[in-house]
C-alpha positions as CSV (number, residue, x, y, z in Angstrom):
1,X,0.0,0.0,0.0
2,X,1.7,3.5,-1.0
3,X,2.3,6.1,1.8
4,X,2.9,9.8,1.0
5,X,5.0,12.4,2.5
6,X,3.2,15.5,2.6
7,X,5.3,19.1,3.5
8,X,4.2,21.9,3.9
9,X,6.8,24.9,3.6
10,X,5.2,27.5,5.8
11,X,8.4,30.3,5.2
12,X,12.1,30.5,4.1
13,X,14.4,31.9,7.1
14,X,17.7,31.9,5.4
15,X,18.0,31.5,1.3
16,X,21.5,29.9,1.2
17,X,20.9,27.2,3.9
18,X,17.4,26.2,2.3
19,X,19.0,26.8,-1.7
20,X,21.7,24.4,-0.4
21,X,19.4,22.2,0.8
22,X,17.1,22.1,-2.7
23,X,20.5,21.2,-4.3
24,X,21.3,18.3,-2.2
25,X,18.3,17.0,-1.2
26,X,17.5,15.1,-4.9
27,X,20.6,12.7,-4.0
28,X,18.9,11.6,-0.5
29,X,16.2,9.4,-3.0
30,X,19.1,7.4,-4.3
31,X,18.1,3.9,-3.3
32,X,14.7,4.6,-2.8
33,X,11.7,4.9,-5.4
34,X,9.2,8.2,-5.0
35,X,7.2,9.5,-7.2
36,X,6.8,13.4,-6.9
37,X,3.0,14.1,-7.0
38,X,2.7,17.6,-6.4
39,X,5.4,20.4,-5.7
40,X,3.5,23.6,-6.3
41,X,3.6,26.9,-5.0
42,X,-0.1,27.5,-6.5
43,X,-2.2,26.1,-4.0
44,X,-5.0,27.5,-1.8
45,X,-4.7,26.8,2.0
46,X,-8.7,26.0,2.6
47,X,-8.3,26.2,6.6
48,X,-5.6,26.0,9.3
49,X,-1.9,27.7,8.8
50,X,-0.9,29.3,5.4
51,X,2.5,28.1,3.6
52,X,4.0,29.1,1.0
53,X,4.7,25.6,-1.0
54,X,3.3,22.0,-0.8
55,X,5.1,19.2,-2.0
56,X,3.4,15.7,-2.2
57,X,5.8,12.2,-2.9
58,X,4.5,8.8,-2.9
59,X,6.6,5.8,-1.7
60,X,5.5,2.3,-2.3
61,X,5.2,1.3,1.0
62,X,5.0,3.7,4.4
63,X,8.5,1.7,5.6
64,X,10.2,3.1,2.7
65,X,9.1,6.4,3.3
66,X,10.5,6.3,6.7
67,X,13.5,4.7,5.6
68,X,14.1,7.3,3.2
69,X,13.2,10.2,5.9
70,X,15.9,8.7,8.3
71,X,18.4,8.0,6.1
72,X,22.0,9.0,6.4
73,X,21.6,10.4,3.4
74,X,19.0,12.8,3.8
75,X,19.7,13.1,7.7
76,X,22.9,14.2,6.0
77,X,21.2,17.1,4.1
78,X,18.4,17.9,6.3
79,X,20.2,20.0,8.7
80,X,19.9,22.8,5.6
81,X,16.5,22.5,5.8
82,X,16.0,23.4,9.2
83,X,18.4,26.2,9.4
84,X,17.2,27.2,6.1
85,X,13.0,27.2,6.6
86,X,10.1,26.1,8.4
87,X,8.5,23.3,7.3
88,X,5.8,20.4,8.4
89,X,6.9,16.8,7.3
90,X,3.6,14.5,7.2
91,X,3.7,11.2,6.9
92,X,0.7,9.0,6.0
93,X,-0.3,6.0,5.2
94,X,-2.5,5.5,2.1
95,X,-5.5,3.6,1.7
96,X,-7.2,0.7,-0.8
97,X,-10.4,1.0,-2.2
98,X,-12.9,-0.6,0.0
């Protein structure tokens, strides 16, 4: 059953650690096998917080998803990210049809 990752950029803090981060980041899915859904910055926040971008990937399983989140590789990256901008990270299961 697929799983997606679901984050939610909410605002960029410092452009060189999060443009850093955009560079490296790509390499972290080595080994692994996403599929980018969504990465917009047109979207229309409906209720809750605003953000400024929402990126959707789908992994074939929720393990791999979390495998991929705590990789070395992307642990190895994600410091960028969190000096760079605020973000939520969302993990979720997906569903079959019933």
């Amino acid at each position: 059953m697929p799983a997606y990752v679901v984050a939610i950029r909410e605002r960029i803090r410092h452009q060189e650690d999060y443009a850093r981060y955009k560079e490296l980041a790509p390499e972290s899915f080595r080994g692994f096998s996403p599929k980018r859904l969504s990465s917009q910055e047109r979207f229309e926040v409906l209720e809750g917080a605003d953000a400024t971008k929402v990126t959707i990937l789908e992994f074939p399983t929720f393990d791999e998803a979390r495998q991929w989140y705590f990789s070395p590789a992307y642990q190895k990256v994600l410091d960028h990210r969190l000096r760079g901008a605020d973000f939520r990270f969302i993990l979720v299961d997906g569903s079959e049809n019933e």
